[in-house]
N, C-alpha and C positions, 0 to 999 in steps of 0.2 A: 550667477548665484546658483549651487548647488540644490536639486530638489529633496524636501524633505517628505521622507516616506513614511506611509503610515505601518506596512507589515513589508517582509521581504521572503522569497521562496528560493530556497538552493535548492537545487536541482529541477529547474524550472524549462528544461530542456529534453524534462524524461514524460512519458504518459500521464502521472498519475500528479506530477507536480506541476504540468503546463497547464493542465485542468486545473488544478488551484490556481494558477497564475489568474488566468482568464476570470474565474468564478469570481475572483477577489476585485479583479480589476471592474466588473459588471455592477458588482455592488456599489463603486464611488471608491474604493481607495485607494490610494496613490502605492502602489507597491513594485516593488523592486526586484529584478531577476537576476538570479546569479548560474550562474553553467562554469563550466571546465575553462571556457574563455573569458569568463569574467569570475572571478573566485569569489568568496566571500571572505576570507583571510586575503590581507595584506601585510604583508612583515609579519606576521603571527597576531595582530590585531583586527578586528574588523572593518571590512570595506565602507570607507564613506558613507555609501547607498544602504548602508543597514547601522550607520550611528545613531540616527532618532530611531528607526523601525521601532515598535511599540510589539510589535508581533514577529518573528523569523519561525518560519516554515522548515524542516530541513526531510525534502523531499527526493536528497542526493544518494544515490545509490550504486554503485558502479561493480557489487558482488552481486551477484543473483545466485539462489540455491547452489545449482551445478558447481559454478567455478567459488562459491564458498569451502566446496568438497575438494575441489582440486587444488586449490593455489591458498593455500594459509597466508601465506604472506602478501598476497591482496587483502586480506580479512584482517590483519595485523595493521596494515595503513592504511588504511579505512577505519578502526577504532580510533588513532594516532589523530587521524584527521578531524575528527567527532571532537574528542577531546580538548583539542587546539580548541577547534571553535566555541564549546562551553565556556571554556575558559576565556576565552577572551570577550565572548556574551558578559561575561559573570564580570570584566576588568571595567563596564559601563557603570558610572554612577548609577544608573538605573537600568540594571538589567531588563533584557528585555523578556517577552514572555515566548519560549521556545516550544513547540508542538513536531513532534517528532513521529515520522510514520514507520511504526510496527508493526510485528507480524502476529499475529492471532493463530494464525497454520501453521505455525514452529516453533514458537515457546512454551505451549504447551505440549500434552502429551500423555504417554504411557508413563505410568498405571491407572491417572487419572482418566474419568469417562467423561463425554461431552453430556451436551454443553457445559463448555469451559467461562468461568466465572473469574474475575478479575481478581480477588482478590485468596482463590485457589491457588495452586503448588503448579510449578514453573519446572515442564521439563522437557529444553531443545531436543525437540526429535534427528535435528541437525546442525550442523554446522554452521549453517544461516541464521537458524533460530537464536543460536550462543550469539551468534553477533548483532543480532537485535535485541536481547535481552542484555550484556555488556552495554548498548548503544545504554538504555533506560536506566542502567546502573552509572552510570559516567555522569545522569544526569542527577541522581539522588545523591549523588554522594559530594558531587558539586551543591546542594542544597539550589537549584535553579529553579526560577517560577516555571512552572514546564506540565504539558498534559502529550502522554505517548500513545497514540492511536493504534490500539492492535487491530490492524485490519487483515480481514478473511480474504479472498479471491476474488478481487477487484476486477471489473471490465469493463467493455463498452468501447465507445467509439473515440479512438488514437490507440488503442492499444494493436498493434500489428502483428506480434506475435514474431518478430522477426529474433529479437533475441531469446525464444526456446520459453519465455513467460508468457503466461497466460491459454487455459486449455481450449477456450471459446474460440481466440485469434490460432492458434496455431490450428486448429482444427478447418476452422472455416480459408487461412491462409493453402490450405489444402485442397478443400471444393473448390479452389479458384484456379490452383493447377493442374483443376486436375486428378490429382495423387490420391490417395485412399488417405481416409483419416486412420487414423489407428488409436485402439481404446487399450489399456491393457488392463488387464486380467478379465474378471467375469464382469465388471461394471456394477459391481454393488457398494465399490468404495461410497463413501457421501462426503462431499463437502460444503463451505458455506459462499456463495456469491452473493457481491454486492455490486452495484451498479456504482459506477466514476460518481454520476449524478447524486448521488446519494455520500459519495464518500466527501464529497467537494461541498456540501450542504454540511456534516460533521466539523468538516476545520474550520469554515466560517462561523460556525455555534461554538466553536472552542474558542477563535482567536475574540469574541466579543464577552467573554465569561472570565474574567481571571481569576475566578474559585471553583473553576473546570477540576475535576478530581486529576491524579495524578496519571492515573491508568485507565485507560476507556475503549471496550471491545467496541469495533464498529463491522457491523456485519449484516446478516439478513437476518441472523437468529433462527434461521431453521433450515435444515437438510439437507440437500439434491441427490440424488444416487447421480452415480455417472453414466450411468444407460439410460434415466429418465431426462439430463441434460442432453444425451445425442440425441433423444427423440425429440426436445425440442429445436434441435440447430436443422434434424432433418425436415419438421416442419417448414421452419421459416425459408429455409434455401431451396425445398423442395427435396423430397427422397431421392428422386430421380438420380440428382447430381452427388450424391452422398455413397460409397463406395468405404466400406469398413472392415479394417485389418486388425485383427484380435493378437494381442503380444501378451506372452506370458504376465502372471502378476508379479508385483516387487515384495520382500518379504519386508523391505525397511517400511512400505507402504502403510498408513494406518487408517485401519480402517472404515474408522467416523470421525470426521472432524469437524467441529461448527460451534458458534462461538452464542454466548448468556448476553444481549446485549442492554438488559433491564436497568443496566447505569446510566448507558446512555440516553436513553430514554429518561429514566427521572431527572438528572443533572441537567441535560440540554435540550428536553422534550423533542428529542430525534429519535427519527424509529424511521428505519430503510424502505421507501415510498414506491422506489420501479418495480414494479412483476418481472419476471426472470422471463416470461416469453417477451415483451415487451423491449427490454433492453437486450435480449438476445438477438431481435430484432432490429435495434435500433444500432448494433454493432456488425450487425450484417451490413447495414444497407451504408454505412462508414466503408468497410473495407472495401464491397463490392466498387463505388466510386470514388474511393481512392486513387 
């Protein structure tokens, strides 16, 4: 007899969606994983393992910034494949309720000033960002029971830093070889971190709400310069070990970004609970025994 699941997580194989996996499964319920080896589409329909799901996750992501810039046509099947799967969520008697993680750091933008507000002007600073705001358009226009998590700069411990994501992992993947970390420009960009723990605590408060709003920043709601975050990675790891390589700035760079997260807060009485040395910490002491 086939197990019936309560929520299921695509991309359940990546950083930010195994930590959902796990968080979900801790709770009590029965949830379902899908990775590249296991699809969530069969035939163009969905997988068995996500026919009851009451909740899908879709935490699958295989464009990251850079190669959203370089390769369009990964970003092209990658909507293709969204889309399939809406629709065929939507071919269920009872659709299920779909929670999709977006980007907070790339749909918005210039001319607009932070803190950026959900229900403010949408404008991808990249090409990543169009395809995460495309992803939330695929899901409105399907009319899908659905809440799209724009989340700010996620981290903490699984994130490795090996695929060029994440400035915390890629940074500290550096003190461990060794290599100079390198900042660029003068480090007064600002942006917004949030802790896994905190992000993984939001989709669990979505999938039990299904009058969760449509759109919901999750993030820390306030600041970091990126000289004040080296100085706390240099803390935690010790100065000693920390060797810093200053690279010119980027002009596509912008220069504050950080996300209004007072929706989330009223709607799911969430508000981002780790301290940023705390979980800078606590993502050290991951990779360092990794």
């Amino acid at each position: 007899m086939s197990t019936v699941y309560d929520a299921g997580v695509v991309g359940s194989a990546g950083f930010i969606g195994g930590a959902i996996l796990r968080d979900l499964r801790a709770r009590g319920l029965r949830v379902a994983r899908f990775t590249r080896d296991h699809p969530v589409l069969e035939a163009g329909a969905l997988a068995a393992d996500a026919a009851s799901a009451r909740v899908l996750v879709w935490a699958a992501g295989g464009v990251v910034p850079a190669v959203a810039h370089e390769r369009p046509d990964l970003v092209e099947r990658e909507l293709e494949t969204f889309d399939a799967f809406v629709a065929a969520a939507m071919d269920r008697d009872l659709p299920p309720r779909i929670v999709l993680l977006s980007s907070g750091g790339a749909v918005y933008g210039h001319p607009e000033l932070p803190p950026y507000r959900e229900h403010g002007p949408v404008h991808p600073s990249n090409a990543y960002g169009a395809l995460k705001l495309e992803q939330e358009r695929i899901l409105a226009r399907a009319h899908a029971p659905s809440t799209s998590l724009r989340l700010s700069n996620v981290y903490g411990p699984g994130q490795s830093g090996a695929n060029g994501q994440g400035v915390l992992a890629i940074w500290m993947r550096a003190v461990l070889a060794g290599a100079p970390v390198r900042i660029v420009g003068d480090g007064e960009v600002e942006r917004d971190y949030v802790h896994i723990d905190d992000v993984t605590e939001a989709v669990a408060r979505v999938a039990e709400r299904p009058d969760a709003p449509a759109v919901l920043n999750i993030g820390s709601g306030r600041p970091t310069h990126l000289i004040d975050l080296l100085e706390l990675v240099e803390y935690v790891v010790g100065p000693e070990r920390v060797t810093v390589e200053r690279l010119p700035g980027r002009a596509a760079d912008a220069a504050s970004t950080w996300l209004d997260v007072s929706l989330a807060h009223e709607a799911l009485d969430w508000q981002a609970r780790v301290p940023l040395a705390e979980g800078i910490a606590s993502q050290w002491a991951w990779m360092r025994d990794a």
